[in-house]
C-alpha positions as CSV (number, residue, x, y, z in Angstrom):
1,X,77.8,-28.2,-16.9
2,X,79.9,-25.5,-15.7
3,X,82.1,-28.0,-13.9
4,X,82.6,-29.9,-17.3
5,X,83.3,-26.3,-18.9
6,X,86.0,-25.8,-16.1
7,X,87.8,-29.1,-17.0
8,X,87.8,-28.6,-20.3
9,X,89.4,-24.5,-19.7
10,X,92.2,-25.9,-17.6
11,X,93.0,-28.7,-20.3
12,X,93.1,-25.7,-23.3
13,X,95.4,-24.0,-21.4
14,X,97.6,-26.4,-21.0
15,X,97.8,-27.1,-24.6
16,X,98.0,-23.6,-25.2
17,X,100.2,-22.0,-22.3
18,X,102.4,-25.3,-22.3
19,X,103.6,-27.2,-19.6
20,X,104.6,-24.7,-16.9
21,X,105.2,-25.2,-12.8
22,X,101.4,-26.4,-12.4
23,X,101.5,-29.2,-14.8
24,X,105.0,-30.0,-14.0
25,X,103.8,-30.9,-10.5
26,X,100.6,-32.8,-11.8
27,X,102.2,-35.1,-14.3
28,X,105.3,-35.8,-11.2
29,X,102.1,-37.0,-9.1
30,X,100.9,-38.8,-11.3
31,X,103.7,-40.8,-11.0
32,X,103.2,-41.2,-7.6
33,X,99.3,-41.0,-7.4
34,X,99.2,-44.4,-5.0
35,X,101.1,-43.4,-2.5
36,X,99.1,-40.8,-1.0
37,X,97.3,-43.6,0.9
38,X,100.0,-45.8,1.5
39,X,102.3,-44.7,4.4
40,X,104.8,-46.9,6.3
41,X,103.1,-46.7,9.3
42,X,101.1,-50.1,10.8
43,X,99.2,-48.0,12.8
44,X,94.6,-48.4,11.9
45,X,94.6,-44.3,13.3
46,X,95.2,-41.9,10.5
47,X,96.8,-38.8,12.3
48,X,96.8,-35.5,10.4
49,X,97.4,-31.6,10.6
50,X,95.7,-28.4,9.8
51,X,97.7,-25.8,7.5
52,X,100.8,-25.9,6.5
53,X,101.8,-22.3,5.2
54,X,98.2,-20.5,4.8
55,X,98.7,-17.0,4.2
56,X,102.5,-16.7,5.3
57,X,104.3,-16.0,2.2
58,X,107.3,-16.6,3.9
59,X,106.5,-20.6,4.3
60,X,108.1,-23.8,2.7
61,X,105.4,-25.9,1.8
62,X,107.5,-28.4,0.7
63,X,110.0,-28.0,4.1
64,X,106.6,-28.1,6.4
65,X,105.4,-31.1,4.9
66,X,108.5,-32.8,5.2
67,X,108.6,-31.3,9.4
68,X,104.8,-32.6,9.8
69,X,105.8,-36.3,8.4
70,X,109.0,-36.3,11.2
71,X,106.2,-35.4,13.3
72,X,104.3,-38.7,12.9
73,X,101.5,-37.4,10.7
74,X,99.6,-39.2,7.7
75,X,97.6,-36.1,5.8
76,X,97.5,-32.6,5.7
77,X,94.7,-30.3,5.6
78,X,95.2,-27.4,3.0
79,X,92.8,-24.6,2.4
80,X,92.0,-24.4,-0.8
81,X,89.1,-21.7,-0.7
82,X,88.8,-19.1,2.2
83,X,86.8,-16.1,2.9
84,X,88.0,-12.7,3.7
85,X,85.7,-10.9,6.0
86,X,87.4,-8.0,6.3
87,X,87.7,-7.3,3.0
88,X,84.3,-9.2,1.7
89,X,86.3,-11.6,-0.7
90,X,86.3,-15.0,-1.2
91,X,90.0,-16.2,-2.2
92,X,91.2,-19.5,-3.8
93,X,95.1,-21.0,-2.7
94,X,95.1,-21.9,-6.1
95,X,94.7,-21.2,-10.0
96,X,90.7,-21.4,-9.8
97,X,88.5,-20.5,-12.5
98,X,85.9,-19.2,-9.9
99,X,87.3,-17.8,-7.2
100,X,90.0,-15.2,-7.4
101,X,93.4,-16.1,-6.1
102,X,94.8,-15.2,-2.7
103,X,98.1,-12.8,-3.1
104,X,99.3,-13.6,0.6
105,X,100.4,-17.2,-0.2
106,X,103.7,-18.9,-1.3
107,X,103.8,-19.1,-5.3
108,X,101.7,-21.8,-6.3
109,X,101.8,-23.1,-2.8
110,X,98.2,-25.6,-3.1
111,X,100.2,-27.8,-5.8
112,X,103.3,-28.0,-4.1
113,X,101.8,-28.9,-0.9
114,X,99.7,-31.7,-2.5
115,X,103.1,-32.6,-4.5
116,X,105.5,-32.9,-1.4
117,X,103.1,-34.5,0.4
118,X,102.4,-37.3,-2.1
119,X,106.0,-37.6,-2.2
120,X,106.3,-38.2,1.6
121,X,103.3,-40.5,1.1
122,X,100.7,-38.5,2.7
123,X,96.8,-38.1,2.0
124,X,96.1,-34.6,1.1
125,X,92.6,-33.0,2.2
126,X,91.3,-29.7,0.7
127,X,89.6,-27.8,2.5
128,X,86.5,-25.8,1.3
129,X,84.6,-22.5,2.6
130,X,81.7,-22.0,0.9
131,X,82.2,-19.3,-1.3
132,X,79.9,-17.0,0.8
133,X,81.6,-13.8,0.5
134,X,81.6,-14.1,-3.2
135,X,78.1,-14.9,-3.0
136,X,77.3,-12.2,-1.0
137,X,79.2,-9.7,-2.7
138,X,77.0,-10.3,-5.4
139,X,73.4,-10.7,-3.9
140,X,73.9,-8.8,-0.2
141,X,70.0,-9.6,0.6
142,X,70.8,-13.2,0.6
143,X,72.4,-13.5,4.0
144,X,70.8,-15.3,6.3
145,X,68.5,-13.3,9.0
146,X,67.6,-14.1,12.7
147,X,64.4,-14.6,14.2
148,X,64.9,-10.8,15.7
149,X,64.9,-9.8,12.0
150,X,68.0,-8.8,12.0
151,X,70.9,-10.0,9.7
152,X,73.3,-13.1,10.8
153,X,76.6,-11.0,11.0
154,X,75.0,-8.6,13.6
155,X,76.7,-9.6,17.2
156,X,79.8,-11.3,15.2
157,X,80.6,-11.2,11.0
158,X,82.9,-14.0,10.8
159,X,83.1,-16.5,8.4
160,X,80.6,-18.6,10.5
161,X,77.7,-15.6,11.0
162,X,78.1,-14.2,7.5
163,X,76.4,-17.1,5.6
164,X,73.9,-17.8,2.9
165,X,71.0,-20.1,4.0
166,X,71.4,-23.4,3.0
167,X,68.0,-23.1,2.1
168,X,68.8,-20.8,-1.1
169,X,72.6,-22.3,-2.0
170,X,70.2,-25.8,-2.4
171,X,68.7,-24.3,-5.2
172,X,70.3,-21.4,-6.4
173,X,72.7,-22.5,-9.7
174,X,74.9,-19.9,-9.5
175,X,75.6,-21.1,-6.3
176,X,75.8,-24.9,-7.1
177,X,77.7,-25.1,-10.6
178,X,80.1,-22.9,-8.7
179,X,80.7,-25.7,-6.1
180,X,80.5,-28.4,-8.5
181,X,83.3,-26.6,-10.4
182,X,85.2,-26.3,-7.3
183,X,84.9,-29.9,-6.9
184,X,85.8,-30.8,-10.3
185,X,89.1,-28.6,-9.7
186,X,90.6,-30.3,-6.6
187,X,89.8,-33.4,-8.3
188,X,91.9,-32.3,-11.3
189,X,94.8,-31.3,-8.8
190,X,95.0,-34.7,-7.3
191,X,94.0,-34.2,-3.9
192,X,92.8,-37.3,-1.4
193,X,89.9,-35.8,0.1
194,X,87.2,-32.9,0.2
195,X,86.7,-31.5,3.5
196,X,83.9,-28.6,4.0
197,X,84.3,-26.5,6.3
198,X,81.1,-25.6,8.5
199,X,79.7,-22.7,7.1
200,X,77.3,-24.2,5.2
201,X,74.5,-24.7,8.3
202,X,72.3,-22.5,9.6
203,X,73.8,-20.0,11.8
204,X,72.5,-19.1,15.5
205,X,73.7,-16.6,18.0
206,X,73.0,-16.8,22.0
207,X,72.5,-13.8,23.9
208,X,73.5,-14.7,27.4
209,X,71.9,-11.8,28.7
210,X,68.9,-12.9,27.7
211,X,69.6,-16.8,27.5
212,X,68.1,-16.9,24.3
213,X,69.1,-18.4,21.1
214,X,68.3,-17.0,18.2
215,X,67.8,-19.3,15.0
216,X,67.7,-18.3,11.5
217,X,67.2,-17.9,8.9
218,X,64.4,-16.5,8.9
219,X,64.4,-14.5,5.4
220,X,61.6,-14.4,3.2
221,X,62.9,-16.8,0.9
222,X,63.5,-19.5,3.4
223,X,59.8,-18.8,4.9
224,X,58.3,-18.9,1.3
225,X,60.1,-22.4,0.3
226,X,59.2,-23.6,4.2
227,X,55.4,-22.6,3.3
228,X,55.4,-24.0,-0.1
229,X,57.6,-27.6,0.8
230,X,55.5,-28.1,3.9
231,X,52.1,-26.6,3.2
232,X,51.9,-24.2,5.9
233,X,51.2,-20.9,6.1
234,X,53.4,-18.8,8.2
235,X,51.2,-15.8,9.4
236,X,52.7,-12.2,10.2
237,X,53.5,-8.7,8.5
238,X,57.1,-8.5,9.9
239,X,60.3,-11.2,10.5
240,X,59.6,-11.2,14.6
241,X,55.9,-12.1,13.8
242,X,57.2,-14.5,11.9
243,X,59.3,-15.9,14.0
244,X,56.8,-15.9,16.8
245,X,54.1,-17.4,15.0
246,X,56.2,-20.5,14.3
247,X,57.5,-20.8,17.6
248,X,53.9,-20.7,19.1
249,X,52.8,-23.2,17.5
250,X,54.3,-26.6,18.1
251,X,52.8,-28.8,15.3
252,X,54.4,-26.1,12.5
253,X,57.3,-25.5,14.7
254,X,58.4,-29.0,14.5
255,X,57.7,-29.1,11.1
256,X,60.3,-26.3,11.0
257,X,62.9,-27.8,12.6
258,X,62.7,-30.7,10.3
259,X,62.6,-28.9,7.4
260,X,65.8,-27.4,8.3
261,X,67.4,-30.1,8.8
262,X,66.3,-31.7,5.5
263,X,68.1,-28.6,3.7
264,X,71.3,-29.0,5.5
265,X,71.1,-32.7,4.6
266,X,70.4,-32.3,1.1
267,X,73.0,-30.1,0.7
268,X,75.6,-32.0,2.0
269,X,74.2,-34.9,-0.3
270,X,74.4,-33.0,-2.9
271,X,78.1,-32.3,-2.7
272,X,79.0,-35.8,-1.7
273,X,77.0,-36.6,-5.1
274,X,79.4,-34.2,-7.1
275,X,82.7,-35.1,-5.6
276,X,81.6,-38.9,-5.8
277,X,81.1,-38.2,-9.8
278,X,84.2,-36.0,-10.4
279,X,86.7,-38.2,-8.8
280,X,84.6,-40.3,-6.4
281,X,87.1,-39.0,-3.3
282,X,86.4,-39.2,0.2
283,X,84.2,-36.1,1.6
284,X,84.1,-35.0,5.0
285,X,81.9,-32.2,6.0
286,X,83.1,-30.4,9.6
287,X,80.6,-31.0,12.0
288,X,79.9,-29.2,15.2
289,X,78.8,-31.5,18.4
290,X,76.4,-30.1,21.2
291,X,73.2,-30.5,23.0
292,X,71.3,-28.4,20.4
293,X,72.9,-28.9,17.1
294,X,69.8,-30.0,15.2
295,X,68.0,-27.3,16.3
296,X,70.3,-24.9,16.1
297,X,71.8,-25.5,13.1
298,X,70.4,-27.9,11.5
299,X,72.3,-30.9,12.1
300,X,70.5,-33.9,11.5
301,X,73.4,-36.5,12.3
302,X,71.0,-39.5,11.5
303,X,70.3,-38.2,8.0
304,X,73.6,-36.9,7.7
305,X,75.2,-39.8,8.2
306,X,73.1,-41.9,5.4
307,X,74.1,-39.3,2.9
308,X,77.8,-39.1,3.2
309,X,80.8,-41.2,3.2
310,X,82.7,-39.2,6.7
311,X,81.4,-37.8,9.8
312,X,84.1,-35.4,10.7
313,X,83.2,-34.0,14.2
314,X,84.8,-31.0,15.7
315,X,86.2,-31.1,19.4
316,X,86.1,-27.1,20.1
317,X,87.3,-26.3,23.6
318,X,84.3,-24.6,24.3
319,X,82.9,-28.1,24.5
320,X,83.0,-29.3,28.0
321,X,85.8,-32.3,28.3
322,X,83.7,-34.9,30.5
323,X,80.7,-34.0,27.6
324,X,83.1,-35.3,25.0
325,X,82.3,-39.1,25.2
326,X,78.6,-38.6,25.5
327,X,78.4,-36.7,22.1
328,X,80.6,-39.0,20.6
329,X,78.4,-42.0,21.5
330,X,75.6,-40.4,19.7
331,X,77.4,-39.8,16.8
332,X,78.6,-43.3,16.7
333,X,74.9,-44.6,17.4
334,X,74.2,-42.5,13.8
335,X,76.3,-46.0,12.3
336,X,78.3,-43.4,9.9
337,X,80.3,-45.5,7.4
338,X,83.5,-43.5,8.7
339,X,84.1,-41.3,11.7
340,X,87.0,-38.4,11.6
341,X,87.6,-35.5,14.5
342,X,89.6,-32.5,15.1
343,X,91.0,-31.6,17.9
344,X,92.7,-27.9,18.9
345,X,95.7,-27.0,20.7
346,X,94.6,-23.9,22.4
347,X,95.3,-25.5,25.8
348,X,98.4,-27.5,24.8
349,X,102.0,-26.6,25.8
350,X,105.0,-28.3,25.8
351,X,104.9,-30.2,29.0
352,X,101.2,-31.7,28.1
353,X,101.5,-34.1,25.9
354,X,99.6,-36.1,27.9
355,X,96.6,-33.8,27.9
356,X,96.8,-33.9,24.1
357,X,97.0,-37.7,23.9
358,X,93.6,-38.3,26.4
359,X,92.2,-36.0,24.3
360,X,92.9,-38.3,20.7
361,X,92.0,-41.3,23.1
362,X,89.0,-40.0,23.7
363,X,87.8,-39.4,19.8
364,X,89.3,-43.2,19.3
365,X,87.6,-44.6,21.4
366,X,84.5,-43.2,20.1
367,X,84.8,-44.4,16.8
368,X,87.0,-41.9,15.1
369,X,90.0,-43.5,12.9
370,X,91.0,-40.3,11.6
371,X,92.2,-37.9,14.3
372,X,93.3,-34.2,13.0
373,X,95.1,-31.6,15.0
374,X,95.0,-27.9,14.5
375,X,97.2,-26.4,13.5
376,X,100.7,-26.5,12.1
377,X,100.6,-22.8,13.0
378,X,99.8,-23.2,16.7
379,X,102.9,-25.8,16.7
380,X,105.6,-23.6,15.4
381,X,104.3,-20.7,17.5
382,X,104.1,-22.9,20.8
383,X,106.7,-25.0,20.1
384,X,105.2,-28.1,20.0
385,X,107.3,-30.1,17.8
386,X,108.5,-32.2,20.1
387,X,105.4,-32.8,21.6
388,X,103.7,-33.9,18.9
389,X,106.2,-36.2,17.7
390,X,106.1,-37.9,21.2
391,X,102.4,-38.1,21.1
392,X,101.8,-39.0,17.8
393,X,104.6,-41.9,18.4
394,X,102.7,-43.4,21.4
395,X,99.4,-43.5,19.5
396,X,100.2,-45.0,16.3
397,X,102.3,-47.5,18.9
398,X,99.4,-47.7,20.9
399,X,96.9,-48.9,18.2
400,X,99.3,-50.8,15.9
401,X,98.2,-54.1,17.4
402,X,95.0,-53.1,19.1
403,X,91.5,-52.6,17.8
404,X,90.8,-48.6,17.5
405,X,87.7,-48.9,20.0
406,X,89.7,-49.0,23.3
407,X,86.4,-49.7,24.8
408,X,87.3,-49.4,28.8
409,X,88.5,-45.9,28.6
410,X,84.8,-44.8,26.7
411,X,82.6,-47.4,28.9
412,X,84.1,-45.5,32.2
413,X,84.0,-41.7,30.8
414,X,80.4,-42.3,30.2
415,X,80.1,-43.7,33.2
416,X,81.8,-41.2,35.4
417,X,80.3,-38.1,33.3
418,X,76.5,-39.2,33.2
419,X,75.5,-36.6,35.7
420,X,74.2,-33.8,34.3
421,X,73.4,-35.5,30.9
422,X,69.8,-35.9,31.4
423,X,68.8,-32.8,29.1
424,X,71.3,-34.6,26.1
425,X,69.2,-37.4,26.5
426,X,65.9,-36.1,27.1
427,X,66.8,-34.0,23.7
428,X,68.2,-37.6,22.2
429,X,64.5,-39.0,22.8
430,X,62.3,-36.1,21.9
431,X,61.1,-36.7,18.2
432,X,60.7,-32.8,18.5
433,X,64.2,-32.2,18.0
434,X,65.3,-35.0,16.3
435,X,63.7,-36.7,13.0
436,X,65.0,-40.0,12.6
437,X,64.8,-42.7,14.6
């Protein structure tokens, strides 16, 4: 309802305010509204970019866009909802009706970036944070809480550790007519995609001290829905009871672990549903690879997979190279209808291009056919233009005339890096951890 309500506020003032920059930009797409997925490339890999401007006032959208198409790219990925830690805000990078808007960025800087690159005949992706500062602004005893007792933003409040449980945004309204009106705006604007960022899982923190994870969220909420969906009975006057009781017990504990997973699953089904009815767009939720994902987080990628239309995976440096293919595999073995990746320049200069193009052959081969780069940022400050454009001209040559699974350069990664993969697939085979087949 309250997504309807915000399509029908942004048509009145239109009538009312007239047609200003906004609309000028919106009807001018709509003249071009195909071309956003048809490039001239022949290439069957989609390459893209994280960020053009961001919060530098100073940017060109429209002269970055045209830099990042020289450079080879198909889409753009364009914040369109942040949050500000610091300051405890969330922060929209365009005229929302639920989220303030950011002061930091180039005047009306979301529509012109979706504009130019329309023009240029790029896809356009959005990119969503879940409103979590907003939310928590509002109801502070919300955020998630470890199996210590303590909150999630403890050892580290970033975007990632200062996060409602998915568990309570499931069911709350406030928290889902906000999304769906979200949704229902980047529709509106004419975007190509949905992309969510991954703060919507269930945090975790290590202590290496210790080497102990601890999992959340523990909060009595969480506990009461567990106890009521399942029909268990978590015993204990205190969170670390809590905790412990579950953990000691390996029937309930399991039943734990998959009930987790079920809300991070339901969620993310729940926003393919909306974006599917507002404008029925591809959605690709950020997903992190590991050994302990679905228990850590939540991350059922069988289940996931059923329920959306795009496994996007993340390729963080902190995951080990020569582990890359294995997780790959597995997500590939969840038969997702489409598989996208990102992959980060932190360890990319100007003389390793080739570095850089192993690292996209890697995520092709495993059945990616969207490959996204981060960031625009990291390639002005590095100067990496050059690179890019050399890279990003030997893939799209490279799989022009060639299937996108180069099937020799996976088969002999996994064989040279299967040492030292016996806990990924003992964790792979234990229904404990995983609940689908």
């Amino acid at each position: 309802m309250r997504g309807i309500v915000a399509i029908i506020c942004l048509l009145l003032w239109v009538l009312i305010i007239g047609p200003g920059q906004s609309l000028d930009i919106r009807t001018e797409k709509a003249g071009f509204a195909d071309q956003g997925n048809n490039s001239d490339r022949t290439s069957s890999i989609e390459l893209g970019i994280y960020e053009i401007c961001g919060s530098n006032s100073r940017c060109d959208p429209e002269e970055g866009v045209t830099e990042v198409k020289k450079m080879g790219a198909d889409s753009v990925i364009v914040t369109a909802i942040e949050n500000d830690v610091k300051k405890h805000k969330t922060l929209a990078y365009y005229d929302s009706l639920f989220v303030p808007l950011a002061g930091d960025s180039p005047q009306n800087y979301f529509n012109r970036t979706v504009a130019a690159a329309h023009a240029n005949g790029m896809k356009v992706y959005a990119l969503v944070n879940l409103p979590q500062e907003q939310w928590l602004a509002d109801h502070p005893d919300w955020i998630s809480v470890y199996m210590n007792g303590k909150p999630s933003d403890t050892y580290l409040d970033t975007y990632f550790y200062r996060i409602v449980p998915p568990s309570r945004v499931l069911v709350e309204p406030e928290c889902l007519e906000e999304m769906e009106g979200i949704f229902d705006e980047l529709v509106f604007l004419g975007v190509d995609g949905i992309d969510v960022n991954d703060n919507f899982e269930f945090p975790c923190w290590y202590i290496t001290k210790n080497d102990t994870t601890l999992l959340s969220s523990y909060d009595n909420f969480t506990l009461s829905r567990f106890e009521r969906d399942m029909g268990r009975k978590v015993l204990g006057n205190t969170t670390v009871e809590k905790a412990k009781y579950i953990s000691d017990h390996d029937e309930i504990n399991y039943d734990w672990i998959v009930w987790r997973g079920k809300q991070v699953t339901d969620l993310l089904a729940g926003f393919q549903n909306m974006i599917t009815k507002a404008g029925k767009l591809e959605f690709r939720p950020h997903l992190l690879i590991g050994d302990w994902v679905y228990v850590s987080n939540g991350l059922d990628y069988y289940k996931i997979a059923e329920n959306v239309e795009t496994l996007c995976v993340m390729i963080a440096n902190e995951v080990p190279i020569k582990d890359v293919p294995g997780f790959l595999k597995t997500c590939r073995e969840t038969k997702p209808k489409k598989m996208a990746a990102s992959v980060y320049l932190y360890d990319i200069g100007p003389k390793d291009g080739g570095k850089l193009e192993q690292k996209i052959d890697m995520v092709v081969a495993g059945g990616a056919t969207t490959v996204n780069v981060f960031s625009y940022n990291d390639i002005q400050s590095k100067n990496l233009s050059s690179t890019i454009t050399e890279v990003f001209t030997r893939v799209h040559a490279k799989y022009s005339k060639r299937p996108t699974n180069v099937g020799s350069f996976f088969t002999d990664n996994i064989r040279q890096n299967t040492a030292g993969r016996a806990s990924f697939k003992e964790y792979e085979k234990d229904r404990r951890f995983r609940a689908s087949p």
